[in-house]
ROLOKE-44529 format. One record per residue (C-alpha): residue number from 0; chain; x, y, z. Coordinates in Angstrom, 2 decimals. Last residue first. Example, Ala and Ser with C-alpha at 12.3 -4.5 7.8 and 13.67 -1.06 7.14 Angstrom:
// residues 2
<bagu nr="1" kette="A" xx="13.67" yy="-1.06" zz="7.14"/>
<bagu nr="0" kette="A" xx="12.30" yy="-4.50" zz="7.80"/>
// end
This chain:
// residues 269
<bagu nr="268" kette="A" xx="-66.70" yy="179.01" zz="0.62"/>
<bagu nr="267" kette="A" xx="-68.67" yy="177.14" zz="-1.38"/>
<bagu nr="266" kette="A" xx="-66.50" yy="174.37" zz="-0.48"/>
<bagu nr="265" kette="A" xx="-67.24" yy="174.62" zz="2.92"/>
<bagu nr="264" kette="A" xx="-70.56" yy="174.33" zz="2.22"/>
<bagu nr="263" kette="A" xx="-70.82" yy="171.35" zz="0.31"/>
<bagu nr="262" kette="A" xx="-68.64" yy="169.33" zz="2.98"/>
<bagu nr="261" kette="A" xx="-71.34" yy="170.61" zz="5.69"/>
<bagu nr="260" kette="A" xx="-74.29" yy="169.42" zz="4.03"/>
<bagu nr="259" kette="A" xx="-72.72" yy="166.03" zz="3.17"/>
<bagu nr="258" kette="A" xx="-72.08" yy="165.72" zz="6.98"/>
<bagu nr="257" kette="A" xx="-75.63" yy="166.76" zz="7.90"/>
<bagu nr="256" kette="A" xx="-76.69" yy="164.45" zz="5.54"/>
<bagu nr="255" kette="A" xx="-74.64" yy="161.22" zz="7.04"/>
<bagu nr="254" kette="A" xx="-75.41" yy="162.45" zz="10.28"/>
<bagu nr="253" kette="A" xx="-79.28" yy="162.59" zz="9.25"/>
<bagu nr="252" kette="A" xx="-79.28" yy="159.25" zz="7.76"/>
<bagu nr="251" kette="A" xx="-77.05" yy="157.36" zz="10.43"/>
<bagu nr="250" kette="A" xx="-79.80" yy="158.88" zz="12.90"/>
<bagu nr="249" kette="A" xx="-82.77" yy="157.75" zz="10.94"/>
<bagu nr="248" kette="A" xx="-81.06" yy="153.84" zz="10.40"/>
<bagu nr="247" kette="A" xx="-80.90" yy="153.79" zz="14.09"/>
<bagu nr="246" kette="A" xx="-83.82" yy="154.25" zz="14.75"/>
<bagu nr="245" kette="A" xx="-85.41" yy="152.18" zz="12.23"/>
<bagu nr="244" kette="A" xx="-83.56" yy="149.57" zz="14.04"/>
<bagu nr="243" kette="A" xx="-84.75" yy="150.68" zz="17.56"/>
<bagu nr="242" kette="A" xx="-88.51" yy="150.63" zz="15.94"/>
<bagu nr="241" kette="A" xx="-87.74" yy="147.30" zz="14.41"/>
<bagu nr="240" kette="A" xx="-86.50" yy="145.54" zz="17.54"/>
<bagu nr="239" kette="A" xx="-89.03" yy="147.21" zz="19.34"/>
<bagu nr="238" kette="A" xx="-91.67" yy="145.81" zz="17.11"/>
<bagu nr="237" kette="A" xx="-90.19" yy="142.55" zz="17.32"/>
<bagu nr="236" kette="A" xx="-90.35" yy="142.59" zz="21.37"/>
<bagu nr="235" kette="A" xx="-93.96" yy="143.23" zz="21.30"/>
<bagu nr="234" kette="A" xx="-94.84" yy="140.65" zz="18.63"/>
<bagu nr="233" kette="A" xx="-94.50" yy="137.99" zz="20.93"/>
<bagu nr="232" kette="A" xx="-91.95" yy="136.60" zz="23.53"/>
<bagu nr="231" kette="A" xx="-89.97" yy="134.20" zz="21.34"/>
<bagu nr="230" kette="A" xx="-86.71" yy="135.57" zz="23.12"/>
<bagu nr="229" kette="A" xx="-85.79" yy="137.58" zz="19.86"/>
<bagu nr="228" kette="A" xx="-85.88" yy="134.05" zz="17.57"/>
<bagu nr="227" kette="A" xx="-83.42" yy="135.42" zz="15.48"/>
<bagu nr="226" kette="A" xx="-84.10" yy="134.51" zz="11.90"/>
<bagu nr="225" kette="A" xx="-87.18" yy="134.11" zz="10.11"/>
<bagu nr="224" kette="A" xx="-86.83" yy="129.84" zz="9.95"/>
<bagu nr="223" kette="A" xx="-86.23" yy="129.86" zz="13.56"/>
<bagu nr="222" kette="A" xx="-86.54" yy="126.30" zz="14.26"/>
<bagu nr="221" kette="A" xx="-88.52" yy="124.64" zz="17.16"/>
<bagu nr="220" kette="A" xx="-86.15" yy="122.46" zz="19.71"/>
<bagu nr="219" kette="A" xx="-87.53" yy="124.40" zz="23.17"/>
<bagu nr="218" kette="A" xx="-90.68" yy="124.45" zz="21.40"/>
<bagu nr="217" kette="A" xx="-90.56" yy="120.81" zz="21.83"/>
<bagu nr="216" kette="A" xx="-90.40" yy="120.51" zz="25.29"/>
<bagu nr="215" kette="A" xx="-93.32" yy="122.68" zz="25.96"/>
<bagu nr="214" kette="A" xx="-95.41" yy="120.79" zz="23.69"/>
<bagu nr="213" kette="A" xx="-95.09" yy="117.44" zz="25.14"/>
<bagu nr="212" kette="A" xx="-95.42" yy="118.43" zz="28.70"/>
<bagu nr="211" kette="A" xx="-99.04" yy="120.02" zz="27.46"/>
<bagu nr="210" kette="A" xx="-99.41" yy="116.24" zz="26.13"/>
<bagu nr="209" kette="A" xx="-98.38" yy="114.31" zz="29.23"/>
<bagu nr="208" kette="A" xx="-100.27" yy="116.56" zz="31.10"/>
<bagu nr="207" kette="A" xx="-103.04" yy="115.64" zz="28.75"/>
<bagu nr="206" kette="A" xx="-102.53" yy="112.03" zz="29.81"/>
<bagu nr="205" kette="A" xx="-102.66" yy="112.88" zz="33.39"/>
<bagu nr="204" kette="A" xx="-105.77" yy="114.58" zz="32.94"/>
<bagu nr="203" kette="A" xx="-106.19" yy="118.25" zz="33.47"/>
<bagu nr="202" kette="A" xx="-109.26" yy="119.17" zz="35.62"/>
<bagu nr="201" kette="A" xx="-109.85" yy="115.61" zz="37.54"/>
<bagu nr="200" kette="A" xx="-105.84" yy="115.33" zz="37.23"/>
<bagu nr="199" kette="A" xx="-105.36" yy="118.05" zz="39.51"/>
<bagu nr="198" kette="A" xx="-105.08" yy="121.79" zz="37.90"/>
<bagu nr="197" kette="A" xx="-103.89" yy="123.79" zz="40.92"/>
<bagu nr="196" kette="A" xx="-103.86" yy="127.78" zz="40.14"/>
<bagu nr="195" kette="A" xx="-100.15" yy="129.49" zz="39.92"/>
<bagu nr="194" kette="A" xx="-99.61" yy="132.31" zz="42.27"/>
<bagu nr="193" kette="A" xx="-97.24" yy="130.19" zz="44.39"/>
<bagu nr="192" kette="A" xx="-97.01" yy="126.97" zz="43.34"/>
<bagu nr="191" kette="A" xx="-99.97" yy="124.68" zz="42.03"/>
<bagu nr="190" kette="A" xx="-99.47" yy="121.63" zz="43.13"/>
<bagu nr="189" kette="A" xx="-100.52" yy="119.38" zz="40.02"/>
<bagu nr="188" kette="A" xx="-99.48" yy="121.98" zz="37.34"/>
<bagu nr="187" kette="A" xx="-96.08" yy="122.73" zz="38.96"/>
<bagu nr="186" kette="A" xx="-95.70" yy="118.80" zz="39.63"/>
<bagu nr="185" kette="A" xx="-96.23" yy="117.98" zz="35.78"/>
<bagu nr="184" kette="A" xx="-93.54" yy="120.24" zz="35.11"/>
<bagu nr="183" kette="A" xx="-90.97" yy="119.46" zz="37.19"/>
<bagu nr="182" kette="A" xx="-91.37" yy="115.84" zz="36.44"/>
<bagu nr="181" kette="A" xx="-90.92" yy="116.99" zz="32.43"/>
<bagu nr="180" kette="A" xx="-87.37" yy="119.33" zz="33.50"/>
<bagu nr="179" kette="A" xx="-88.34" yy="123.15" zz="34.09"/>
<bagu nr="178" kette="A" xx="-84.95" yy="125.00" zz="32.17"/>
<bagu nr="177" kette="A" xx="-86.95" yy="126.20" zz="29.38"/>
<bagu nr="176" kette="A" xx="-89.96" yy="126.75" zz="31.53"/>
<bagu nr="175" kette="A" xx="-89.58" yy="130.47" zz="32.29"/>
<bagu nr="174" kette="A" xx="-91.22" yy="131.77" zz="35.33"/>
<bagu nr="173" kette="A" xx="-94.31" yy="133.43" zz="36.29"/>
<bagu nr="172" kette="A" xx="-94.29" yy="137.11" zz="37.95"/>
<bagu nr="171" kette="A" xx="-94.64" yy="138.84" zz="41.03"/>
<bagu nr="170" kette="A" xx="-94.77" yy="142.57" zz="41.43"/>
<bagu nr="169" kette="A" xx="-98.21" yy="142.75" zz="42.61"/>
<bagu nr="168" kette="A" xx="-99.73" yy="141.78" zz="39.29"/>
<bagu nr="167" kette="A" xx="-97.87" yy="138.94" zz="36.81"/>
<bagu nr="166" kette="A" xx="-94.96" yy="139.41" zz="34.48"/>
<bagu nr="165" kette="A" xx="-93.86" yy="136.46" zz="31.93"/>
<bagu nr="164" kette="A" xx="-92.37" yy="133.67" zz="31.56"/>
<bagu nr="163" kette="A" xx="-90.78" yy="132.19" zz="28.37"/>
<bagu nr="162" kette="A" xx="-92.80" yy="129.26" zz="28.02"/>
<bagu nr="161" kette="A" xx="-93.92" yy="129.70" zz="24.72"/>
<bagu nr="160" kette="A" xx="-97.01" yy="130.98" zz="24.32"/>
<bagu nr="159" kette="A" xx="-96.19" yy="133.37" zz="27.60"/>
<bagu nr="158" kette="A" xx="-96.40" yy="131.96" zz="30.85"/>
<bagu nr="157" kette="A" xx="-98.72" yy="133.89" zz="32.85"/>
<bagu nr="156" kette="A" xx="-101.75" yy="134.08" zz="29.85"/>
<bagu nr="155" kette="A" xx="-100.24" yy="130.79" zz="27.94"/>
<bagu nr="154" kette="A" xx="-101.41" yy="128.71" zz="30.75"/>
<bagu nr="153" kette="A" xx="-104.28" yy="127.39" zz="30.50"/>
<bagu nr="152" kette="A" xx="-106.00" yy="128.32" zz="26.75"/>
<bagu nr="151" kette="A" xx="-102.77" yy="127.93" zz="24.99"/>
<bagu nr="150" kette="A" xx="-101.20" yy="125.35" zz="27.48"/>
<bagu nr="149" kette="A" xx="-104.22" yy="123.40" zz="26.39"/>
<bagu nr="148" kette="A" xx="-104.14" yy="124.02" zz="22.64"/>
<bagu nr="147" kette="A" xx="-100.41" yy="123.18" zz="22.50"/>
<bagu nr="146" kette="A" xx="-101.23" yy="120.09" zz="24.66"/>
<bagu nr="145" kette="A" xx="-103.65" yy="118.59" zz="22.05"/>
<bagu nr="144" kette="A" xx="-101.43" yy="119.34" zz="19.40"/>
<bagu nr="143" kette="A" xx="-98.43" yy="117.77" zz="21.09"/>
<bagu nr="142" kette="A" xx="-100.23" yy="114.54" zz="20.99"/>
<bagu nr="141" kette="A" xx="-97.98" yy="112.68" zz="23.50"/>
<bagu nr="140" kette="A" xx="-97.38" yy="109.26" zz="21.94"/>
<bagu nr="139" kette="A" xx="-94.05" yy="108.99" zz="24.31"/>
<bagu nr="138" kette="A" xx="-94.02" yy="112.10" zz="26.00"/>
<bagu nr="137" kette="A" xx="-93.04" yy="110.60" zz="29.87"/>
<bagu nr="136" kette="A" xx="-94.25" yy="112.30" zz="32.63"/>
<bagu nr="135" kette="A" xx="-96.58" yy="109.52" zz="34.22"/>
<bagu nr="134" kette="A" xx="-94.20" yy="106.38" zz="32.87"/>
<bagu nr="133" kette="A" xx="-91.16" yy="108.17" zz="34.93"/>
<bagu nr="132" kette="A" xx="-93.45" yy="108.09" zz="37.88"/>
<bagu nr="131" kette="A" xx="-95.25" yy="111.30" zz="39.24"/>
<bagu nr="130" kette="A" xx="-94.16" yy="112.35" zz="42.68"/>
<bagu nr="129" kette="A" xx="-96.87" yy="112.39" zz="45.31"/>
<bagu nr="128" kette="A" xx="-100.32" yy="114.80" zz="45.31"/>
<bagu nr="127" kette="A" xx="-100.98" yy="114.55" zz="49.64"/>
<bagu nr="126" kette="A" xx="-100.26" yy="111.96" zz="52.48"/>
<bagu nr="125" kette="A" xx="-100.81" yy="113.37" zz="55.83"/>
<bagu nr="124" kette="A" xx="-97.54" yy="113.46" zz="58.30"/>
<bagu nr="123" kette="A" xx="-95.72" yy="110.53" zz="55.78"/>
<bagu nr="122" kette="A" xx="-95.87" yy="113.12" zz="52.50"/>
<bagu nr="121" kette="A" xx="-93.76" yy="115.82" zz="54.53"/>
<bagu nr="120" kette="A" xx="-91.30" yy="112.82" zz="55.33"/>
<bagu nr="119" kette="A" xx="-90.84" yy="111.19" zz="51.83"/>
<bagu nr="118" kette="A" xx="-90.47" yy="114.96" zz="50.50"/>
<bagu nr="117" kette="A" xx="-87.52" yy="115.31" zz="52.65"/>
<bagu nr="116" kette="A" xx="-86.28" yy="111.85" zz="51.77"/>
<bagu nr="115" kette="A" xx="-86.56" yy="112.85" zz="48.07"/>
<bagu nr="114" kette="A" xx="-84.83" yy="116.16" zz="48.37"/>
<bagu nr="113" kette="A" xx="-81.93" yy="114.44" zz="49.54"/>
<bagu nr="112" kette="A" xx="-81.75" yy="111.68" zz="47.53"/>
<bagu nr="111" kette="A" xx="-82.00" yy="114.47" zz="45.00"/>
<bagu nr="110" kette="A" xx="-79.02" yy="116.39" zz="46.02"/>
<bagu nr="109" kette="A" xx="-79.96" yy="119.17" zz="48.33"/>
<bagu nr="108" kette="A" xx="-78.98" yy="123.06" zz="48.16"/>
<bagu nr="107" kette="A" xx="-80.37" yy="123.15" zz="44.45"/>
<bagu nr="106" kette="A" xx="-79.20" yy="126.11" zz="42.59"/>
<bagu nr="105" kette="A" xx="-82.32" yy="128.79" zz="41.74"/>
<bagu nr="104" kette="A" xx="-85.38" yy="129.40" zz="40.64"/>
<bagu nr="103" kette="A" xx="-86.33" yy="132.39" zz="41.78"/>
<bagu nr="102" kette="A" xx="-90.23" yy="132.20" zz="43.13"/>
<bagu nr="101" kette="A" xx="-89.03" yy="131.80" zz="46.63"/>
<bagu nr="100" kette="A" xx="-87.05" yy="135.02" zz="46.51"/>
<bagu nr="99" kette="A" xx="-88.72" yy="137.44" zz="48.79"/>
<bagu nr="98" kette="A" xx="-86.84" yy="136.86" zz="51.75"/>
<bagu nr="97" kette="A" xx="-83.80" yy="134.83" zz="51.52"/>
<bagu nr="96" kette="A" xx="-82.14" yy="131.92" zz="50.98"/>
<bagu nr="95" kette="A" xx="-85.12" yy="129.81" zz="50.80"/>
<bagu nr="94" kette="A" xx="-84.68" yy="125.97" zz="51.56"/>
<bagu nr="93" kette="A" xx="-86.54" yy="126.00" zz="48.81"/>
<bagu nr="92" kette="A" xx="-86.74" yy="127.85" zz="45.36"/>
<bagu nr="91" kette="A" xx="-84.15" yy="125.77" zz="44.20"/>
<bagu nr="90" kette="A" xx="-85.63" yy="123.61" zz="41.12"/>
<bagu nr="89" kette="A" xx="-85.17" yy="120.00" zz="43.30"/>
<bagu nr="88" kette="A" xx="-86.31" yy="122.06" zz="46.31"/>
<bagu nr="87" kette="A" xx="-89.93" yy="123.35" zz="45.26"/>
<bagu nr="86" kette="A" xx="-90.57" yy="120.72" zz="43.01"/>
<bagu nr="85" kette="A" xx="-90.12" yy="117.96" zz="44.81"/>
<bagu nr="84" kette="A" xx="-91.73" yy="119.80" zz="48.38"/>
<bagu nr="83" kette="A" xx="-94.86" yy="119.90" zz="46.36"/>
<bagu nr="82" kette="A" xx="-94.64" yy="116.78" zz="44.82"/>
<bagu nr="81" kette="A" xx="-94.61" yy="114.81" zz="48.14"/>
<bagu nr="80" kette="A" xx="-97.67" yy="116.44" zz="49.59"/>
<bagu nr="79" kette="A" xx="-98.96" yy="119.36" zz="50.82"/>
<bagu nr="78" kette="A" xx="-100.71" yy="117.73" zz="54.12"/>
<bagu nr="77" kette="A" xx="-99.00" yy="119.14" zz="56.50"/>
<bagu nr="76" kette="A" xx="-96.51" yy="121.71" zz="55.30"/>
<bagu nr="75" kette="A" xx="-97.48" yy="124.64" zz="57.37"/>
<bagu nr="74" kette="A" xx="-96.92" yy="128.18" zz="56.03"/>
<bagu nr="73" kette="A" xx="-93.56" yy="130.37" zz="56.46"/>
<bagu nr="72" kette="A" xx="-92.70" yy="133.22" zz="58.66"/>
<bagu nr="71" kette="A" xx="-95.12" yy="133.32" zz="60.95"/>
<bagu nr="70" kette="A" xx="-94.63" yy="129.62" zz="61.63"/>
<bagu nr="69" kette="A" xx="-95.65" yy="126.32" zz="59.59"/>
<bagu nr="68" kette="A" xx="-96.74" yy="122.92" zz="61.45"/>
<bagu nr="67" kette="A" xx="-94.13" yy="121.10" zz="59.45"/>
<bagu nr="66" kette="A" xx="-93.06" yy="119.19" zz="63.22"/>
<bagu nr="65" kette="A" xx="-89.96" yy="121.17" zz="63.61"/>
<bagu nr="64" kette="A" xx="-91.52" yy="124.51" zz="62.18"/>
<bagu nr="63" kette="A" xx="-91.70" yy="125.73" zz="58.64"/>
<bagu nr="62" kette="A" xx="-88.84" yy="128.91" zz="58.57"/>
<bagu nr="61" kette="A" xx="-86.22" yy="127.44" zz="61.42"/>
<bagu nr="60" kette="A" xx="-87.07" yy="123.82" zz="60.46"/>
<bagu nr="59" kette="A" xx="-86.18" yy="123.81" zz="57.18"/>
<bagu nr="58" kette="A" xx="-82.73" yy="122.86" zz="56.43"/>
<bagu nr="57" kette="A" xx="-81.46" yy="120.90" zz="59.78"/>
<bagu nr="56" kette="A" xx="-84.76" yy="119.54" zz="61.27"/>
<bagu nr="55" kette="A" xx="-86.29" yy="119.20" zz="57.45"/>
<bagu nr="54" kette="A" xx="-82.89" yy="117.15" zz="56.47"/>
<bagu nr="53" kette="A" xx="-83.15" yy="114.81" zz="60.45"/>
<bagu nr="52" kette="A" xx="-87.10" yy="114.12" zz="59.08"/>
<bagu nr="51" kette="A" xx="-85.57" yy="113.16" zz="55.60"/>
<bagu nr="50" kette="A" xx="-83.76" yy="110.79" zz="57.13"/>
<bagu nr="49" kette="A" xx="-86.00" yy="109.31" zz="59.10"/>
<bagu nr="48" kette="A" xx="-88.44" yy="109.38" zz="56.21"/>
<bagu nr="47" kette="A" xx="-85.33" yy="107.26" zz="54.27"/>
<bagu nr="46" kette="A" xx="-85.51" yy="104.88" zz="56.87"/>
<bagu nr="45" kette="A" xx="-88.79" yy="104.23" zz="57.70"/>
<bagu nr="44" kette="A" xx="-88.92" yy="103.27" zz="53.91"/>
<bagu nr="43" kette="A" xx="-91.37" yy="104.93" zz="51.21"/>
<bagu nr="42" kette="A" xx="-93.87" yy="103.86" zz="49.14"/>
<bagu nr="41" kette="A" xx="-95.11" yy="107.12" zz="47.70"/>
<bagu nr="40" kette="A" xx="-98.03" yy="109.00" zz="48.96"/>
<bagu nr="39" kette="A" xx="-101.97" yy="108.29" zz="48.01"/>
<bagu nr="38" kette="A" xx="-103.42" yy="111.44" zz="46.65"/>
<bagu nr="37" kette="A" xx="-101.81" yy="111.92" zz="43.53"/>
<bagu nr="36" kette="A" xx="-101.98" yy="108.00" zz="42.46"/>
<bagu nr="35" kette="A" xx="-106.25" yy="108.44" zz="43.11"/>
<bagu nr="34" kette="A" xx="-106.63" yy="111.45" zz="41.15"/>
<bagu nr="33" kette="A" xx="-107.92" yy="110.66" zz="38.01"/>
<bagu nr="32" kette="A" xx="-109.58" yy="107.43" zz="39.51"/>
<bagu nr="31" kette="A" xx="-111.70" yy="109.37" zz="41.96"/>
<bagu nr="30" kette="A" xx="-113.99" yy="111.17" zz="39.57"/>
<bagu nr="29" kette="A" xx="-115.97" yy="108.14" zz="38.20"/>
<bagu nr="28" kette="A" xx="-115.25" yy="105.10" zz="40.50"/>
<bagu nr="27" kette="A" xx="-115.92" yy="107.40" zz="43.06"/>
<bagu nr="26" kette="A" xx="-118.55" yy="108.38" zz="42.05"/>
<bagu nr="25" kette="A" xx="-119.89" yy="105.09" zz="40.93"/>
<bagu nr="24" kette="A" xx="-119.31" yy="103.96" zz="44.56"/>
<bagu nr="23" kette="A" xx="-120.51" yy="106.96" zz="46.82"/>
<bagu nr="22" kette="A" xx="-124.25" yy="106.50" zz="44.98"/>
<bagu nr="21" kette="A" xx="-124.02" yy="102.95" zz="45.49"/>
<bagu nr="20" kette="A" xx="-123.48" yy="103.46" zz="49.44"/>
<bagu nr="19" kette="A" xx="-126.20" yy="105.95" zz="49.41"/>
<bagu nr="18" kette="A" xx="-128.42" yy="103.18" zz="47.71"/>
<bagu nr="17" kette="A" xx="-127.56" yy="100.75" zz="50.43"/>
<bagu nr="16" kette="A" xx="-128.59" yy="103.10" zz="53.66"/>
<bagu nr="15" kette="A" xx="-131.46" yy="104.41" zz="51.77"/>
<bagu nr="14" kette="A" xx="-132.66" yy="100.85" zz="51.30"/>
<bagu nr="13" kette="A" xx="-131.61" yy="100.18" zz="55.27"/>
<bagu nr="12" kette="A" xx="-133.42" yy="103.08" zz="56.33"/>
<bagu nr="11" kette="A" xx="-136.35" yy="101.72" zz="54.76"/>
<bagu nr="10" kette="A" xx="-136.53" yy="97.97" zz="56.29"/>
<bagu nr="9" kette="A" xx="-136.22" yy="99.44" zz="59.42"/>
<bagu nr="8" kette="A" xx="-138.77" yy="101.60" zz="59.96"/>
<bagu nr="7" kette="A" xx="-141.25" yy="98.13" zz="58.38"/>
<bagu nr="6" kette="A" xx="-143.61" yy="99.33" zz="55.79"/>
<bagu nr="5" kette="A" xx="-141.02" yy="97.68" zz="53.22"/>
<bagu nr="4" kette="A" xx="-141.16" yy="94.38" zz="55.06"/>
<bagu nr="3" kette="A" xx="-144.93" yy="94.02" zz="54.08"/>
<bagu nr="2" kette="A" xx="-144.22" yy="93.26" zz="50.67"/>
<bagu nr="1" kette="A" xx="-144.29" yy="89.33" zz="50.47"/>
<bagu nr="0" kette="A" xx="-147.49" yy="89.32" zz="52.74"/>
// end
């Protein structure tokens, strides 16, 4: 008699019902943590998105639509999040100036209260990755081996080894990071601009972000114990050094002969 509630219809869906429910909890307790501050947006006043609404109207409008629905022209902003709009206007590649340009970094036409009431409003029509906290970009303890090995394997390719940019296909190419502050960054790799894949926090951890931060900031500092660091763009650009030098060396040579020759043979004469 103690079992016969598990023949009932009833009984059964309800079992299903419950171990769905524990299924959807340990995942997310698994995979949602990583990415659990990128998808909820900053705590932000009515105020400041009012403002930031009034900045869009003025700056942005025109290319992305009043209400960030996107246009012809530009794509729709719903749902891209506060970092996105962060890093796109605090390094200058938005409002655009014109055609063509958006991967240019270039100076900022908002101050950062600025930019951060604009990205306050985006993130308030349908959340999306927000700004990382001081604490998420910061390289205190960063193991800059770690991040060497992951900007190595991630993002060397575009980048260059260094951070020194690079060419891509179809005429586009991937910018230097020298000038890329930490928060600028961690945004690029959690937003994924323009050609650049999105590695959220499930793919690349916040802490390794930390780390590949880290090492890009300190090969800015690295020494040059050989000399001239030539850009730090690979062995290309040294062996054109050397060729042009070689070069160079030749021609002195031969003019240097051929001026020899022709003392020699005037005094013959």
């Amino acid at each position: 008699m103690s079992f016969t509630w598990r023949r009932r219809p009833a009984a059964s869906y309800a079992v299903v019902l419950l171990g769905l429910v524990l299924v959807g909890a340990v995942y997310a307790t698994i995979t949602g943590s990583g990415d659990s501050a990128a998808a909820t947006p900053p705590t932000a006043s009515q105020a400041q998105i009012a403002k930031g609404r009034q900045i869009f109207q003025q700056t942005c409008a025109t290319c992305h639509g009043l209400e960030a629905q996107g246009t012809s022209v530009a794509p729709s902003l719903i749902g891209v999040g506060a970092a996105a709009v962060d890093f796109q206007v605090s390094t200058g590649r938005m409002p655009a100036k014109e055609p063509g340009a958006e991967n240019e970094r270039k100076p900022t036409a908002l101050n950062a209260a600025e930019t951060r009431a604009v990205a306050a409003y985006v993130a308030s029509l349908a959340g999306g990755p927000a700004i990382p906290t001081p604490a998420e970009v910061g390289t205190s303890g960063a193991n800059i081996a770690l991040g060497q090995s992951l900007f190595t394997a991630d993002c060397a390719q575009c980048h260059n080894f260094d951070g020194a940019g690079g060419a891509l296909t179809y005429g586009k190419n991937a910018p230097a990071l020298t000038e890329s502050t930490p928060t600028q960054i961690y945004e690029a790799m959690l937003t994924g601009p323009e050609a650049m894949p999105v590695f959220n926090n499930t793919t690349i951890t916040p802490d390794e972000k930390r780390d590949v931060i880290a090492y890009v900031t300190a090969t800015r500092a690295a020494p040059n114990p050989g000399g001239f660091s030539l850009g730090r763009v690979g062995p290309v650009t040294e062996g054109l050094v050397a060729f042009l030098g070689l070069l160079f060396f030749m021609v002195l040579a031969a003019m240097f002969i051929t001026a020899k020759h022709r003392k020699t043979g005037t005094a013959d004469e």
